[in-house]
C-alpha positions in Angstrom: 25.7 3.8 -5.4 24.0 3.0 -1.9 20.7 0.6 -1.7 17.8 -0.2 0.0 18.1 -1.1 3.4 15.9 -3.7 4.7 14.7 -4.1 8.4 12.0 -5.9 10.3 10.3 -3.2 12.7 8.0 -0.5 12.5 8.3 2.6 10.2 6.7 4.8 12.8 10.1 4.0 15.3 12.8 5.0 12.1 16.4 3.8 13.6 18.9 5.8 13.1 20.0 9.3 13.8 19.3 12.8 12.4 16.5 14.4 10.6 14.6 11.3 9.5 11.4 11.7 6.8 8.8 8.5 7.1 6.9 8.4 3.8 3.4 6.6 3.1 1.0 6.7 0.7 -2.7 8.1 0.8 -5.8 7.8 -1.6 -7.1 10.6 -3.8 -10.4 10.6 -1.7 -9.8 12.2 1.7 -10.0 9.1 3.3 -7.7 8.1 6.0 -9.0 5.0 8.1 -7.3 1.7 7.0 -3.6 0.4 7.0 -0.6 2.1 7.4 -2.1 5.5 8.3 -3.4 4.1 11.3 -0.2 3.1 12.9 0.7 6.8 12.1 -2.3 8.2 13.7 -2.0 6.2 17.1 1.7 8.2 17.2 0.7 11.7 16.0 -2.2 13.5 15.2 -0.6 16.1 12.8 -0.6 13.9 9.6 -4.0 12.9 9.8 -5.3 16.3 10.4 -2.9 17.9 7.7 -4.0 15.0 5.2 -7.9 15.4 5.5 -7.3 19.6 5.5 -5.4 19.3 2.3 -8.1 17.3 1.3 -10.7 19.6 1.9 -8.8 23.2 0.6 -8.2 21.3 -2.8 -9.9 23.5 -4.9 -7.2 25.6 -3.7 -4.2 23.8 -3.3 -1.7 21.3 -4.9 -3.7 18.1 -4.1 -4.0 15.4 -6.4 -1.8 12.6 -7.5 1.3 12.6 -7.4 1.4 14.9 -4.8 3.3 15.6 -1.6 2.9 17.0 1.9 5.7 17.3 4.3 4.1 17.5 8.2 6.9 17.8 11.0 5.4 15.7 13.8 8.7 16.2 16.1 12.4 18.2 16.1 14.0 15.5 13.8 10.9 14.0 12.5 8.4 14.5 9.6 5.9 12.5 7.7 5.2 12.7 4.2 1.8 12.0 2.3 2.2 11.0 -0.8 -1.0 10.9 -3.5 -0.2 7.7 -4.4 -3.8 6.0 -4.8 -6.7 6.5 -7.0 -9.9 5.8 -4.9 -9.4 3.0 -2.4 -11.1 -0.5 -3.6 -9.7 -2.7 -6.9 -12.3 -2.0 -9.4 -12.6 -2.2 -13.2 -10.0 0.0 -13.1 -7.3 -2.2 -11.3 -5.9 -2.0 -8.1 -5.5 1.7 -6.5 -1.9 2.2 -6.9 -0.9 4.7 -9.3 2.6 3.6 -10.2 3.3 7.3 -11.9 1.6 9.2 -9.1 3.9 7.5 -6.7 7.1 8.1 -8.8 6.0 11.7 -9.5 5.8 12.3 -5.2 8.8 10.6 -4.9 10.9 13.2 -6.6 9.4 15.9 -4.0 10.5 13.4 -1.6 14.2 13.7 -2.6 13.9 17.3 -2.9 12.3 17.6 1.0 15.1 15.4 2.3 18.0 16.9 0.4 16.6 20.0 1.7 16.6 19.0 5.7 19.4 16.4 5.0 17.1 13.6 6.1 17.1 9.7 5.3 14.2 8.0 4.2 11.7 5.4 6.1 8.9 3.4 5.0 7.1 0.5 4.7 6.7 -1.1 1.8 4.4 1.5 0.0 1.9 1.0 -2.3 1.7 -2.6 -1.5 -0.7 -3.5 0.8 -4.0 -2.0 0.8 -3.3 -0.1 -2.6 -2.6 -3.6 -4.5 1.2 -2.9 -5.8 4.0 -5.1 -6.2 7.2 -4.4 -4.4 8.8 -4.9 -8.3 7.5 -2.0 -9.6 8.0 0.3 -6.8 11.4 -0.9 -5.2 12.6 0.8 -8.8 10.8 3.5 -8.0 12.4 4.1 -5.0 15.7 3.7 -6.3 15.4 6.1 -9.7 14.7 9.0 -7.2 16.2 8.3 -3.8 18.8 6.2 -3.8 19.9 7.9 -7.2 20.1 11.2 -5.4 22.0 9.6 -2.8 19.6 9.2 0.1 20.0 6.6 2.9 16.6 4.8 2.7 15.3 2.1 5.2 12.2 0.0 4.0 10.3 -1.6 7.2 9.1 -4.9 6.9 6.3 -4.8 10.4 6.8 -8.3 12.5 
């Protein structure tokens, strides 16, 4: 079985070739302002704008946890949004991350990139501003990519 890679750059650059799928996560709120999705933003519009639509169609659509949403933002490239985060500050509650939620999206994840025979690129999700450990998730990742024998690079940014 095949593992992690680890590299110091930025997941919004993915090295490699082919069809490559960078995954983040999002909050349950609509809100997109802080963190990771900024780096995104200042590259393409597309994930933002699909994100906050999603957001706002929810009554009709598949958006909560544990969801989702594949937005191609070039010919080889697409972003994925993953419901990953309930609200967006540590509260009684805990931190944001929703361990479950992020394992759930994760599985659509190695569907999508089976699908267009992409590898995988992130940083290291659900850790910063949604308050994970890298020891819950890294599992996570493993269970339902690396399992299903996807290439997956995890960007640490300089």
């Amino acid at each position: 079985m095949s593992e992690i890679t680890y590299v110091r750059g930025d997941a919004t650059a993915p090295q490699g070739k082919g069809v490559k799928l960078i995954v983040h996560v999002c909050n349950d709120l609509g809100g997109w302002g802080k963190g990771f999705v900024l780096a995104l933003s200042r590259r393409w519009p597309e994930p933002e704008a699909a994100y906050r639509r999603w957001h706002r169609e929810r009554a009709g659509n598949d958006f909560a946890l544990g969801a989702a949403q594949f937005v191609q933002v070039g010919s080889y490239l697409w972003v994925a949004n993953l419901v990953g985060q309930r609200g967006m500050r540590t509260g009684s509650k805990g931190v944001p991350v929703r361990y479950e939620a992020i394992d759930t999206a994760l599985g659509a994840v190695a569907a999508r990139a089976g699908e267009l025979g992409a590898s995988v690129h992130m940083p290291r999700i659900g850790c910063g501003l949604a308050g994970g450990t890298w020891s819950r998730i890294e599992p996570l990742i493993e269970g339902r990519l690396i399992s299903a024998g996807l290439s997956v690079t995890v960007y640490d940014h300089d």
